[in-house]
Residue frames as qw, qx, qy, qz and C-alpha x, y, z in Angstrom:
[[0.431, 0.152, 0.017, -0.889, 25.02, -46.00, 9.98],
 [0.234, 0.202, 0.936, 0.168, 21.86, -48.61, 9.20],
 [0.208, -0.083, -0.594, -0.773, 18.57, -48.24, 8.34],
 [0.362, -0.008, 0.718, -0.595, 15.48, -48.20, 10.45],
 [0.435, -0.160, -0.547, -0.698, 12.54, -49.98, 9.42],
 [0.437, -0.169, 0.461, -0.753, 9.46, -50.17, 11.64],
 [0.190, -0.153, -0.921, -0.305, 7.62, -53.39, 11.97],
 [0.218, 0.241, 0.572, -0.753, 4.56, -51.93, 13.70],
 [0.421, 0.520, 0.743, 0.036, 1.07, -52.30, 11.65],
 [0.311, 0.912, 0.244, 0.107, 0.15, -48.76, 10.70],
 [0.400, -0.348, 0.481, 0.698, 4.36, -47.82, 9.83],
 [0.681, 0.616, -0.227, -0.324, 4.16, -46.52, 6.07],
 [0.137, 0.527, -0.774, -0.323, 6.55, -48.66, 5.35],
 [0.237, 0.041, 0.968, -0.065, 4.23, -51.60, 5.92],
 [0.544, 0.527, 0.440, -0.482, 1.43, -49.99, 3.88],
 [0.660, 0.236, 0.570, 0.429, 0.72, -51.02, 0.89],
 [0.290, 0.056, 0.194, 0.935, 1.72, -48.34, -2.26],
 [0.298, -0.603, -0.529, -0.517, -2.23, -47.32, -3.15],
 [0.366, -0.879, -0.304, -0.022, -2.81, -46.47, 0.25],
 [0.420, -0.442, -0.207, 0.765, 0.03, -44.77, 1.00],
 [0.181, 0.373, 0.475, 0.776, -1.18, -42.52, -2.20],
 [0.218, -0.775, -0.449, -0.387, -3.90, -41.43, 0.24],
 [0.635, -0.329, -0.175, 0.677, -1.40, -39.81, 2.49],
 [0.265, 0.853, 0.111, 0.436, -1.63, -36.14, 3.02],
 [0.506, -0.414, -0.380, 0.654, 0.47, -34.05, 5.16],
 [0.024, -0.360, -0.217, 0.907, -0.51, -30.79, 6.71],
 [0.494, 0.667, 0.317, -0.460, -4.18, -31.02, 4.64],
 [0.406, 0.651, -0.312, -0.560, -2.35, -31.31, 1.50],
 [0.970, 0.222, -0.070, -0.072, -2.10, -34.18, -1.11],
 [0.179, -0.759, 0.536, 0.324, 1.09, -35.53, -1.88],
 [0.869, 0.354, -0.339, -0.072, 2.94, -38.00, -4.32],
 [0.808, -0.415, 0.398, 0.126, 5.77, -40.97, -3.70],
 [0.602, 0.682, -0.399, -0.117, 8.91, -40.60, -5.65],
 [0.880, -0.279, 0.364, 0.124, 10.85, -43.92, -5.63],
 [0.057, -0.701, 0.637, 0.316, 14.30, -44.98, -7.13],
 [0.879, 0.275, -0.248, -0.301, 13.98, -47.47, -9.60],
 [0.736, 0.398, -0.414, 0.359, 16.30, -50.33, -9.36],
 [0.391, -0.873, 0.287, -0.046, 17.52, -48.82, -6.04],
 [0.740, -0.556, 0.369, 0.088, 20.01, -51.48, -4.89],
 [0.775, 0.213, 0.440, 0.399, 20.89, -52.97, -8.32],
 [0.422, 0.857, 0.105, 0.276, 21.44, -49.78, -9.79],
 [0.247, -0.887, 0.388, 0.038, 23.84, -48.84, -7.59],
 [0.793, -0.316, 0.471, 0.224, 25.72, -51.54, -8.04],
 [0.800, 0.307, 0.364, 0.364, 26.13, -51.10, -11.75],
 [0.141, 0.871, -0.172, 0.437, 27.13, -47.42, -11.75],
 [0.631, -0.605, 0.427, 0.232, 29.70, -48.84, -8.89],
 [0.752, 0.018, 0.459, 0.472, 31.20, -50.28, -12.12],
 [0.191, 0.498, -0.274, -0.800, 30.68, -47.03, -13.97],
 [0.159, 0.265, 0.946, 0.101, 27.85, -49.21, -15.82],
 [0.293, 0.225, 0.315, -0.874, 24.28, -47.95, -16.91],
 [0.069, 0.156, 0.895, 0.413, 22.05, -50.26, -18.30],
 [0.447, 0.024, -0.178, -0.876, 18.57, -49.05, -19.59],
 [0.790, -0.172, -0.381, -0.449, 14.72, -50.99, -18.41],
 [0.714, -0.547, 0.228, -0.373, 14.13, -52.72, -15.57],
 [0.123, 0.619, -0.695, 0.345, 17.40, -54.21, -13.96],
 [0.673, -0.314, 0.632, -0.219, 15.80, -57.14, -12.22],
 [0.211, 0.333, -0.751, -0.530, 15.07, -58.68, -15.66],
 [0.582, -0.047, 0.723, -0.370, 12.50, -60.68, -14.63],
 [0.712, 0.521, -0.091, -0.461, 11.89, -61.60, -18.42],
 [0.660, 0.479, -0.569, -0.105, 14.75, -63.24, -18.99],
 [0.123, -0.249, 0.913, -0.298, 15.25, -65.14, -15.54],
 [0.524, 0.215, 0.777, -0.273, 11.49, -66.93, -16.12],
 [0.169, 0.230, -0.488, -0.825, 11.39, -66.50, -20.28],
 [0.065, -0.188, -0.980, 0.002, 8.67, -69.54, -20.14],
 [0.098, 0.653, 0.704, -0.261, 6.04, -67.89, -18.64],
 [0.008, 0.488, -0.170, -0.856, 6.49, -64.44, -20.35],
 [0.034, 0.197, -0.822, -0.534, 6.19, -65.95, -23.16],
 [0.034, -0.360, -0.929, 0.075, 2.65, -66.82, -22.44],
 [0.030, -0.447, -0.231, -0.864, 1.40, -63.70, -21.60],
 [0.396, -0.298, -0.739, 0.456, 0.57, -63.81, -18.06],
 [0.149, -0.851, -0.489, -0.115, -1.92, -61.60, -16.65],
 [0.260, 0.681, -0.128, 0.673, -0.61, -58.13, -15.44],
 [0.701, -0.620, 0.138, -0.326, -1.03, -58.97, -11.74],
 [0.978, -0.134, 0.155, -0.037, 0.84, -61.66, -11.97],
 [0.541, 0.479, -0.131, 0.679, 3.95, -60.41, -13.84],
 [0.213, -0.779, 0.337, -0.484, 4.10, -57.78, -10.63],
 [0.885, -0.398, 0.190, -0.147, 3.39, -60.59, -8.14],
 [0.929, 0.246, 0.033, 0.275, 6.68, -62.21, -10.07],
 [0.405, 0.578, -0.319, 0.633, 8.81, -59.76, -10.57],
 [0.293, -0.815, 0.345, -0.362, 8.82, -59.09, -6.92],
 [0.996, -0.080, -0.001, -0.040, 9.96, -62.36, -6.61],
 [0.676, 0.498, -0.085, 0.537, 12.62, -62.16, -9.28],
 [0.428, 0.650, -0.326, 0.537, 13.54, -58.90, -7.38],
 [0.604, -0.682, 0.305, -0.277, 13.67, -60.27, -3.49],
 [0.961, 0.176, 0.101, 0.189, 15.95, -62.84, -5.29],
 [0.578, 0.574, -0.085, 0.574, 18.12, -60.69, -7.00],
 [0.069, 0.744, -0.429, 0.508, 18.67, -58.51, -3.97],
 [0.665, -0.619, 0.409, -0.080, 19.40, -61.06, -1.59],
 [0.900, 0.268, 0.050, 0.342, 22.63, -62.14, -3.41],
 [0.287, 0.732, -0.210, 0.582, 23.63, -58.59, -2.76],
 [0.465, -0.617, 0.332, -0.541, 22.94, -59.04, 1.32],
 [0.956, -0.271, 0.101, 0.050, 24.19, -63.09, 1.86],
 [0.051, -0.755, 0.620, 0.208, 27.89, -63.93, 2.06],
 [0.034, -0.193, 0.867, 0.458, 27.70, -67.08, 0.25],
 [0.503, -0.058, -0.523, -0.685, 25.63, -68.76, -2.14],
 [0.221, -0.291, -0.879, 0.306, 24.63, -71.45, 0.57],
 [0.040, -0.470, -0.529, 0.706, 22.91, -68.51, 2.59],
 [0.272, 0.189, -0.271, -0.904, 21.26, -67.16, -0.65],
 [0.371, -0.040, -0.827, -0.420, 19.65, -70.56, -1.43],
 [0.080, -0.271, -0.725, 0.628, 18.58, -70.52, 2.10],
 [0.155, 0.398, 0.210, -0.880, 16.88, -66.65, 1.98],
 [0.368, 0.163, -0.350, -0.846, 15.31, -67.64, -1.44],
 [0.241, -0.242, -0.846, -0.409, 13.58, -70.56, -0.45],
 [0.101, -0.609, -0.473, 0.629, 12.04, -68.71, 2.75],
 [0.174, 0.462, -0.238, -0.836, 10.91, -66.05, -0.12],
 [0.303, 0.004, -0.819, -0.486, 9.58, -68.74, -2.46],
 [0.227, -0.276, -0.909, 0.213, 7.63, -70.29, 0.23],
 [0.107, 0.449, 0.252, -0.851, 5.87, -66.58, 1.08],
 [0.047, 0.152, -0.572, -0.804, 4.96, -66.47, -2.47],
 [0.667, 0.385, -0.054, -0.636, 1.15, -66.99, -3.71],
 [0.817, 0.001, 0.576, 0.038, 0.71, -70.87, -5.20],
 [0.608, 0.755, 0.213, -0.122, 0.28, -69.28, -8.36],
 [0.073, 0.780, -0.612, 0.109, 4.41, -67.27, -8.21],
 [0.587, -0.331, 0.739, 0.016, 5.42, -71.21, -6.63],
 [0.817, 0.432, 0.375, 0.073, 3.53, -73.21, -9.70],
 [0.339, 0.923, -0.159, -0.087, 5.63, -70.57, -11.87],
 [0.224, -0.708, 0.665, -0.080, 8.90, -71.34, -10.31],
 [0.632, -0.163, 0.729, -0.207, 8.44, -75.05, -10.04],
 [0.691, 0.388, 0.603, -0.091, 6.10, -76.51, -12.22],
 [0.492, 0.860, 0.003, -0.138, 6.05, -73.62, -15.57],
 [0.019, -0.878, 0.478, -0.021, 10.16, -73.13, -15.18],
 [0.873, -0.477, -0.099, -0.034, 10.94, -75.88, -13.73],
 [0.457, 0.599, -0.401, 0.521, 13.18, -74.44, -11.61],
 [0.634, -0.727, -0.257, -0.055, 13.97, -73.70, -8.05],
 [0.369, -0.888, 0.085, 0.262, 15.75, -72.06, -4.81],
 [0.594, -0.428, 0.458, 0.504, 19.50, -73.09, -6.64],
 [0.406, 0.479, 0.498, 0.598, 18.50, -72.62, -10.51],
 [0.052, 0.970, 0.226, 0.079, 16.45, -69.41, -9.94],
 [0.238, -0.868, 0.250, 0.357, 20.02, -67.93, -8.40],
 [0.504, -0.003, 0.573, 0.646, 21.87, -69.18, -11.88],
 [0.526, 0.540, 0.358, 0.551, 19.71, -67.53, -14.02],
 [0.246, -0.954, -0.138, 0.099, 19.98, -64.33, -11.81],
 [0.480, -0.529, 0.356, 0.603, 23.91, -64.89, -11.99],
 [0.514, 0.201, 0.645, 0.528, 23.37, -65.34, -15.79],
 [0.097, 0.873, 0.369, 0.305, 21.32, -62.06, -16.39],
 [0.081, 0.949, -0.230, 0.201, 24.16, -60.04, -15.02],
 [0.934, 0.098, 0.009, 0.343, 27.42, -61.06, -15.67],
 [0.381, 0.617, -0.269, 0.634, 29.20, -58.00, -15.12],
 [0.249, -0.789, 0.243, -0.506, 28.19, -57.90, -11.65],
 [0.947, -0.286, 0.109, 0.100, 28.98, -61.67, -10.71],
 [0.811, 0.507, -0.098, 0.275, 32.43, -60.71, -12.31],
 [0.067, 0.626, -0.270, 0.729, 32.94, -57.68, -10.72],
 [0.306, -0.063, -0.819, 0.482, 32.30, -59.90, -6.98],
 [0.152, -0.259, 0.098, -0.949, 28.99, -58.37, -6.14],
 [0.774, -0.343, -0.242, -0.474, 26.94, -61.15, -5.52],
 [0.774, -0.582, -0.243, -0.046, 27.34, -62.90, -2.16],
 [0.509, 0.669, -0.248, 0.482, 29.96, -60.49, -1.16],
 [0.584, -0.129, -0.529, 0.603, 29.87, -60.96, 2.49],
 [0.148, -0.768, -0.526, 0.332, 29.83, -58.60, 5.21],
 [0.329, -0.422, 0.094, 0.840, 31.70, -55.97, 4.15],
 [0.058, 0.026, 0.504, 0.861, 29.99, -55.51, 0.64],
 [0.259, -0.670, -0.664, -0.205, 26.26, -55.89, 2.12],
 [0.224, -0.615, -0.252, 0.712, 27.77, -53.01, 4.58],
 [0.287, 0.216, 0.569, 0.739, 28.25, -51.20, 0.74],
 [0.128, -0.365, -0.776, -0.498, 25.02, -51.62, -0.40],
 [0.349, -0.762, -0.489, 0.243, 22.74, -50.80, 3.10],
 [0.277, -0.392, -0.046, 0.876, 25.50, -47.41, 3.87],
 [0.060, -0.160, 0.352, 0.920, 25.20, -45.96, 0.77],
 [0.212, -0.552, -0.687, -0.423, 21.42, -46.63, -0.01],
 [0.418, -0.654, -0.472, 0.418, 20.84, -45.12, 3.86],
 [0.384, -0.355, -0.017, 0.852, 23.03, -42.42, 3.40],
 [0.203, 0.216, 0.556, 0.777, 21.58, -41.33, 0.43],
 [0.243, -0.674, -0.619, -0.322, 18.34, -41.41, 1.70],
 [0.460, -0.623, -0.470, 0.424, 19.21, -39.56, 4.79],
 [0.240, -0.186, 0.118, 0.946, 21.05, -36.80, 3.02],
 [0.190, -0.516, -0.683, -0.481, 17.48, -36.40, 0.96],
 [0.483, -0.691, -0.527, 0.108, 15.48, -36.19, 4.08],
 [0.595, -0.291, -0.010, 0.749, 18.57, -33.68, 5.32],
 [0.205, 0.108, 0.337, 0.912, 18.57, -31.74, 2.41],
 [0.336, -0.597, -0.438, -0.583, 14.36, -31.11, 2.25],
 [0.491, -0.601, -0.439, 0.453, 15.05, -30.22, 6.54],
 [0.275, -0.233, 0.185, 0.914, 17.14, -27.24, 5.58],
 [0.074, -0.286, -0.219, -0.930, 14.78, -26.00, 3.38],
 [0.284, 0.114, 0.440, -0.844, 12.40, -26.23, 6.11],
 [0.600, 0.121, -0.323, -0.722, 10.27, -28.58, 3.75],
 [0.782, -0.166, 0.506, -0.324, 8.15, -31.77, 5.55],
 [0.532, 0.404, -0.707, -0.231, 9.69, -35.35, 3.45],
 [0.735, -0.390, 0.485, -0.269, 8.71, -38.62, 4.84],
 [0.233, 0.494, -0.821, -0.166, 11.36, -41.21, 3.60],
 [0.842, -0.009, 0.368, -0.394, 9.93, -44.70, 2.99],
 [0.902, 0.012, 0.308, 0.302, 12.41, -47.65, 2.03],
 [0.374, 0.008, 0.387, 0.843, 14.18, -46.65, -1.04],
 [0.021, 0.716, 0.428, 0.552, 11.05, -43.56, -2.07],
 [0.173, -0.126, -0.371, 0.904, 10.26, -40.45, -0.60],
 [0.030, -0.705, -0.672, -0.224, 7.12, -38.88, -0.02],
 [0.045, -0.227, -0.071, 0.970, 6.44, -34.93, -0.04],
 [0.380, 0.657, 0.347, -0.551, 3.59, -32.51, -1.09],
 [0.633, 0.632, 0.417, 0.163, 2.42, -32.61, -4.61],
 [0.313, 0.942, -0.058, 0.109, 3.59, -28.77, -5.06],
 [0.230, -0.799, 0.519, 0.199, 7.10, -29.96, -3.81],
 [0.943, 0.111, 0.310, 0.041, 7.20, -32.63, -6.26],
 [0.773, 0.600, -0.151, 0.141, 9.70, -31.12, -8.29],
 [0.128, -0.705, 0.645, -0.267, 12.26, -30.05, -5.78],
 [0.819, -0.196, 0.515, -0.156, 12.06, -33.63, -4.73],
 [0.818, 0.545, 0.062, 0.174, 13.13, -34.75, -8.16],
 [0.540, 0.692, -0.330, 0.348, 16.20, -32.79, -8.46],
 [0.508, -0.702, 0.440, -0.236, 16.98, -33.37, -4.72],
 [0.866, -0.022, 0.489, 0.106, 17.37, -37.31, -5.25],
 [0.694, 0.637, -0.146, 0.302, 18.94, -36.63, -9.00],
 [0.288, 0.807, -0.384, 0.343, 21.57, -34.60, -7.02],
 [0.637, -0.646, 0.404, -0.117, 22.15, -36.59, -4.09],
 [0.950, 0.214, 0.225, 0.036, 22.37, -39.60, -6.04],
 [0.665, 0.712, -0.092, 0.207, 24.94, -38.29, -8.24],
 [0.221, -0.719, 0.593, -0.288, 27.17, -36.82, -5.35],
 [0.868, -0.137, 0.463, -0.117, 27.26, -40.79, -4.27],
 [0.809, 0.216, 0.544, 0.059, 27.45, -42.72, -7.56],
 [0.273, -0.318, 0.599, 0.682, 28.80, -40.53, -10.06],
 [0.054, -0.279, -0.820, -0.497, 25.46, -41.37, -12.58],
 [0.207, -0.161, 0.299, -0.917, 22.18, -40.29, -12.66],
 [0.221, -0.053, 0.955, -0.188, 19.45, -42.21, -11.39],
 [0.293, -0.216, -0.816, -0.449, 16.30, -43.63, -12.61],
 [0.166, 0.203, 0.599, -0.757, 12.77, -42.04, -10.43],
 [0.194, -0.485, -0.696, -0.492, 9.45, -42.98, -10.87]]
């Protein structure tokens, strides 16, 4: 099983979040519920793990600039950094091919996310993936970063699957769900059945329960 994703301009998955917000189906509004953490959470409830706040850590892999107080744009613009880092350690089979994918990811970045990395930190493509190993030690222990093919099959199955069984589950009831990466969009008035759908898929999977904004 994989995972389609469309690279066509007007795909939702290539719109940004704000406009997909203006998404309505059949004349009604709707909302986007998303899995926090998706990829990394799974991994630590693979260990029967559950750590609490935001699982990329992006505080403690760039504590320098935090520590400044960095504008609130700019701490997003980072952390996605921090987490297109952190999940390509779950999707390379060695650390060679991670240092690769993150400096092709650094280089995408805004001068402003590079000056961070570089200049503020000074760090780069081979530090940035220490302190990532160093901000979770239970999962570099437990072989989860660059785990090859077999454990990036893991990670992709079971994030797919989930989502498909979702998508599955809101067919049956004959209710419209349009699945976008690791979130799901649905009508406002099905917002709650959407909630306890994903709580219960999730759980059938992982054993834990997950974490939905």
């Amino acid at each position: 099983m994989t995972r389609l994703y469309t690279g066509f301009p007007r795909s939702t998955q290539n719109m940004p979040k704000a406009q997909r917000a203006t998404i309505t189906i059949d004349g009604s509004p709707t909302v986007e519920l998303d899995f926090s953490c998706f990829n990394i959470r799974m991994l630590y409830h693979s260990e029967r793990l559950d750590p609490k706040g935001d699982l990329y850590r992006p505080e403690t892999i760039f504590p320098r600039w935090y520590a400044g107080s960095p504008r609130t744009e700019h701490k997003k613009r980072v952390r996605d950094l921090v987490k297109e880092a952190t999940n390509a350690t779950f999707n390379t089979s060695s650390r060679g091919e991670a240092i690769g994918a993150v400096h092709d990811i650094i280089k995408k970045c805004p001068r402003y996310v590079r000056d961070v990395v570089y200049s503020i930190e000074g760090s780069g493509e081979s530090n940035l993936l220490t302190r990532i190993e160093a901000a979770h030690p239970e999962l570099v222990k437990a072989g989860k970063f660059y785990p090859g093919t077999d454990g990036q099959w893991d990670v992709m199955t079971v994030g797919g699957r989930i989502m498909l069984y979702i998508l599955l589950r809101f067919a049956d009831a004959k209710k419209p769900a349009l699945g976008v990466h690791d979130s799901v969009i649905v009508k406002a008035e099905d917002a709650k059945l959407a909630r306890r759908v994903m709580t219960e898929v999730y759980v059938e999977f992982k054993g834990c329960k997950p974490v939905i904004k």
